[in-house]
C-alpha positions in Angstrom: -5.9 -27.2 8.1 -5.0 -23.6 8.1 -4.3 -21.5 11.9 -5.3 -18.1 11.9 -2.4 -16.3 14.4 -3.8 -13.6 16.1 -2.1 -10.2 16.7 -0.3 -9.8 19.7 -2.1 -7.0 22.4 0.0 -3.9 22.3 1.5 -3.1 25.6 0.2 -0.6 27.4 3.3 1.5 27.4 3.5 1.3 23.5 0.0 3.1 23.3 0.7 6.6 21.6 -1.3 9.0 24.0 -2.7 12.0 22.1 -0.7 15.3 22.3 -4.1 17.4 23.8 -4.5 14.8 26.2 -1.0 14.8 27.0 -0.9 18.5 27.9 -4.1 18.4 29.7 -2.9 15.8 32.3 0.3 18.2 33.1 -2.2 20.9 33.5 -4.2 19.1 35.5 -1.5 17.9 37.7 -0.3 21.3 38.9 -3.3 21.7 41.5 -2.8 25.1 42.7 -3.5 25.9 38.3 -6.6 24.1 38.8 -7.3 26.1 41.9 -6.9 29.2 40.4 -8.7 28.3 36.8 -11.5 28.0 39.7 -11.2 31.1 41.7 -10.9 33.1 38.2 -14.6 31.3 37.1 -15.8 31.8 40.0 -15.1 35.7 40.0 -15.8 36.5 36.7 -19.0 34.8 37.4 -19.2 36.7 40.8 -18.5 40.3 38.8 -20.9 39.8 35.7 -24.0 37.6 37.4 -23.6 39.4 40.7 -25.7 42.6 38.7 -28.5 40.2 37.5 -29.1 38.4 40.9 -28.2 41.3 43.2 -29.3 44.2 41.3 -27.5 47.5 42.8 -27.3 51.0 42.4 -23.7 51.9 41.0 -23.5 54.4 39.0 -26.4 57.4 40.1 -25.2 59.1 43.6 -27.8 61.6 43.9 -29.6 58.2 44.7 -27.3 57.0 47.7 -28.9 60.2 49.6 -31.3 58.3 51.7 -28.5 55.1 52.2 -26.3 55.4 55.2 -22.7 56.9 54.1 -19.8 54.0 55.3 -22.3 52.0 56.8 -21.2 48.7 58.1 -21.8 44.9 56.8 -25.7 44.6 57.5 -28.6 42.0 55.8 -29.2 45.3 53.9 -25.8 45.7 52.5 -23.4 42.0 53.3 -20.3 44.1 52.7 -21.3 47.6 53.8 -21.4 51.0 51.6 -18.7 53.0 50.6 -18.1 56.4 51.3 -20.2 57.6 48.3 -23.3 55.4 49.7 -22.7 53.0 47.3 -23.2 48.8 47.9 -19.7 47.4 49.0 -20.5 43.9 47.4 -21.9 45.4 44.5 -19.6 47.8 43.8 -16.6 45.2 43.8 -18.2 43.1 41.2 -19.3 46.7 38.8 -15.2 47.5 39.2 -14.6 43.5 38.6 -16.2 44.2 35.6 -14.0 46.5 34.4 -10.9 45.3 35.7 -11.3 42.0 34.0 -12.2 42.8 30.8 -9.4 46.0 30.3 -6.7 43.9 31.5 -7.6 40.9 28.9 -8.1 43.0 25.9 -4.3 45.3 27.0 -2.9 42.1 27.7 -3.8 40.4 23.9 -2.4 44.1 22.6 0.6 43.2 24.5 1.4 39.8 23.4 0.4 40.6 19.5 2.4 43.7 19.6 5.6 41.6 21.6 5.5 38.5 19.8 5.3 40.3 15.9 8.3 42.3 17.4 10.3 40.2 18.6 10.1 37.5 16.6 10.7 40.4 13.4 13.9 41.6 14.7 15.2 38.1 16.3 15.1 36.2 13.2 15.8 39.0 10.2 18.8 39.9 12.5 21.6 42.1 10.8 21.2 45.7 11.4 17.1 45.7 10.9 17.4 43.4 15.1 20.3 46.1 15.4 17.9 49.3 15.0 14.7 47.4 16.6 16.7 46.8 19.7 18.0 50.3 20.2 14.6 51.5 19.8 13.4 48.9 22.4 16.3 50.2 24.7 15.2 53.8 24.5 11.8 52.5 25.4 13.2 50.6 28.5 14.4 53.4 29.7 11.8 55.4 30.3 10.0 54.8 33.6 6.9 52.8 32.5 5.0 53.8 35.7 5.9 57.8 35.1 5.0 57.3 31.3 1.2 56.1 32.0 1.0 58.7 34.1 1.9 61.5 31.2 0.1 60.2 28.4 -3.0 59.8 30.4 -2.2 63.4 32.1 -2.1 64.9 27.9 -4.9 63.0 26.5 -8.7 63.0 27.4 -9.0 60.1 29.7 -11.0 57.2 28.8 -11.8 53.2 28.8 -10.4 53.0 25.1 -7.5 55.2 26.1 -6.7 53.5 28.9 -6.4 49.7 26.9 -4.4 51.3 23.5 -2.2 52.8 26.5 -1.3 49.7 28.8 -1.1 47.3 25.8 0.6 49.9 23.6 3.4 50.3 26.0 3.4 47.3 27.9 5.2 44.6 25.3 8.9 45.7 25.2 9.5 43.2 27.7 8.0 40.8 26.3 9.8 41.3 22.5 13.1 40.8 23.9 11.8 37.0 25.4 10.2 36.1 22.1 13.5 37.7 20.1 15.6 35.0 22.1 13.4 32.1 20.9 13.9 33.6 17.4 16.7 34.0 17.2 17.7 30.2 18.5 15.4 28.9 16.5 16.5 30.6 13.4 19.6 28.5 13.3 18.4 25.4 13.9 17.9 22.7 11.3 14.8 22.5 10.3 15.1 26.3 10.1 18.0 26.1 8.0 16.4 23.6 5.6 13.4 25.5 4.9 15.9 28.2 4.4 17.9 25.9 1.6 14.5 25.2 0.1 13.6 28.3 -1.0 10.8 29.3 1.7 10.9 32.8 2.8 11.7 34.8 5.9 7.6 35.5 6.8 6.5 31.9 6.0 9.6 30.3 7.8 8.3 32.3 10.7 4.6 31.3 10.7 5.7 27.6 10.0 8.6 27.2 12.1 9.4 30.1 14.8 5.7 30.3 16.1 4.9 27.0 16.8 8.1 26.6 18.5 7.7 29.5 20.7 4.3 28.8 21.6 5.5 28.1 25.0 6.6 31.1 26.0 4.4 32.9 24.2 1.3 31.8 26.3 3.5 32.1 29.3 4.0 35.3 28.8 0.6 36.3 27.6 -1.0 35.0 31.0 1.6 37.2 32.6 0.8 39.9 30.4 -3.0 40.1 31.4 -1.8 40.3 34.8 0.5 43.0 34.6 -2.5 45.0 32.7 -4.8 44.4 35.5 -1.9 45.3 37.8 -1.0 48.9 35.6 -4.8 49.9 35.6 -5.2 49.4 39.4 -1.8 51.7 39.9 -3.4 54.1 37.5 -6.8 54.0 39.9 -4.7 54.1 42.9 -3.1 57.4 41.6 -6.8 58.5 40.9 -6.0 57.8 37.0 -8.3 55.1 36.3 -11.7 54.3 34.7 -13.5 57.9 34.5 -16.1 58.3 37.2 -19.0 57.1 37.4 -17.7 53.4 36.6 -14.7 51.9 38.8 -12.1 49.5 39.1 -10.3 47.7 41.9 -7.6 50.6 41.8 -9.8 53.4 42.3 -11.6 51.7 45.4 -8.6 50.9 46.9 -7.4 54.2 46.6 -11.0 55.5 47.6 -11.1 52.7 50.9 -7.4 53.8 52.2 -8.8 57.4 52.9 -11.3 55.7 55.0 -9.5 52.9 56.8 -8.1 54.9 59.6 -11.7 55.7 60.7 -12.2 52.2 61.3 -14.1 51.3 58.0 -12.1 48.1 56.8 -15.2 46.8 54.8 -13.9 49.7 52.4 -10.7 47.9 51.3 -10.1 44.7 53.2 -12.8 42.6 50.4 -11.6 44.4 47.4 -7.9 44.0 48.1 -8.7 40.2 48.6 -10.1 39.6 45.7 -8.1 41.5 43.7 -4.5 40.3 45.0 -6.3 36.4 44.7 -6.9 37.2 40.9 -3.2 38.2 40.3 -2.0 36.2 42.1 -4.2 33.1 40.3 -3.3 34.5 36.6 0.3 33.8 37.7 -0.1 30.2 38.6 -2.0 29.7 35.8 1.2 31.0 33.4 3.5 28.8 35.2 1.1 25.8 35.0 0.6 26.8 30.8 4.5 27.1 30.5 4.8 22.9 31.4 1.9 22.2 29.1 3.9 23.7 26.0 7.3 22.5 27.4 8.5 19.6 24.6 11.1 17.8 27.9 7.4 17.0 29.1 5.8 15.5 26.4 6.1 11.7 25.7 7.3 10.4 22.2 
């Protein structure tokens, strides 16, 4: 008589957890991430459904002459008008708008432009990481804020301009983090083997330095968008921003400071709200991103 002996269960600590799954439950553990994944919906929501629902005048001004001038929050108008007659609420999300979408597409300029750099010069090394960080140095020295300022001063201004600019001059700092992961990763083993095997410099860096540096790389490409959004409200604060008659969060700032010592705070108070929640959100976000790639995290 034969026994048929059945497979013992596996533990529950021997189960392999998927690596997704894994990175999704540190995500989701950092709560003030989650928080701000929210708050980010929820504006970008606010900025580009706000239009469809709560259809506003933003752009003609000849057409603000029959709306009361700095007006304050009414059932007309929840956040008041500006000083150009313009919807307070409205106006927020139209510069929202703008905001959003020029910082993402500088900060993916940034990171693209950074990461190819760095990862170039750290791992080639020699004199070709030699000349690339010199010319990296020279950049570093210029005042970043002062050199905005002149190339949109020379050139026409415009939304195009103003994206190639930020995310044209806005990775050096972010080379010289993804050089260091490079150039530590170049002389590990598995680098080194690849190396003895015959693969070359380009596919050693898509294979290996990459997806090792993936880590910082995201981190630094949440931080990135940030800093964009940041630079292109300085540039609207300094009246350098999106060309009249669209806006950004910069430019009403700047535009609700000449107003708030005449008692108009509806002018700056919601736009500075939002605006410092968003960067201040983006950031959280990065740190939260920087555990989900970080490989002391990850069970084996």
């Amino acid at each position: 008589m034969s026994t048929v002996t059945e497979a013992a269960p596996t533990p529950a600590a021997d189960v392999i957890v998927p690596l997704w799954r894994q990175r999704l439950r540190i995500f989701f553990h950092n709560k003030l991430a989650i928080a701000s994944v929210v708050y980010l919906v929820l504006v970008a929501a606010f900025c580009y459904l706000l239009p469809i629902f709560h259809p506003t005048n933003q752009t003609n001004q000849a057409a603000t002459f029959n709306v009361t001038w700095n007006a304050p929050p009414s059932a007309a108008h929840w956040l008041g008008t500006d000083s150009s007659g313009f919807d307070e609420l409205g106006r927020i999300a139209y510069g929202g708008e703008y905001s959003l979408a020029l910082g993402f597409l500088a900060g993916i300029i940034t990171i693209v432009v950074g990461t190819a750099y760095g990862m170039i010069s750290g791992f080639i090394g020699g004199v070709t990481d030699s000349i690339m960080m010199r010319l990296l140095d020279a950049f570093l020295s210029i005042p970043y804020l002062f050199l905005l300022i002149a190339l949109i001063s020379i050139f026409k201004r415009s939304t195009v301009l103003l994206i190639l600019i930020i995310g044209l001059t806005g990775w050096w700092g972010n080379a010289r983090i993804i050089r260091g992961d490079a150039m530590t990763i170049r002389e590990l083993e598995y680098s080194q083997a690849a190396r003895s095997m015959g693969a070359g410099k380009l596919r050693i860096i898509r294979r290996h330095v990459y997806p090792n540096s993936i880590s910082n790389i995201v981190t630094v490409a949440t931080f990135s968008v940030a800093d964009a959004i940041l630079f292109l409200s300085a540039l609207g604060f300094l009246g350098l921003g999106i060309v009249a008659p669209q806006t950004d969060w910069g430019t009403m700032l700047q535009q609700g400071t000449t107003q708030l010592q005449n008692g108009y705070w509806w002018e700056i108070f919601p736009v500075a709200g939002v605006f410092i929640l968003v960067v201040v959100a983006i950031n959280y976000i990065g740190d939260a991103l920087r555990d989900v790639f970080e490989v002391r995290l990850i069970e084996r």
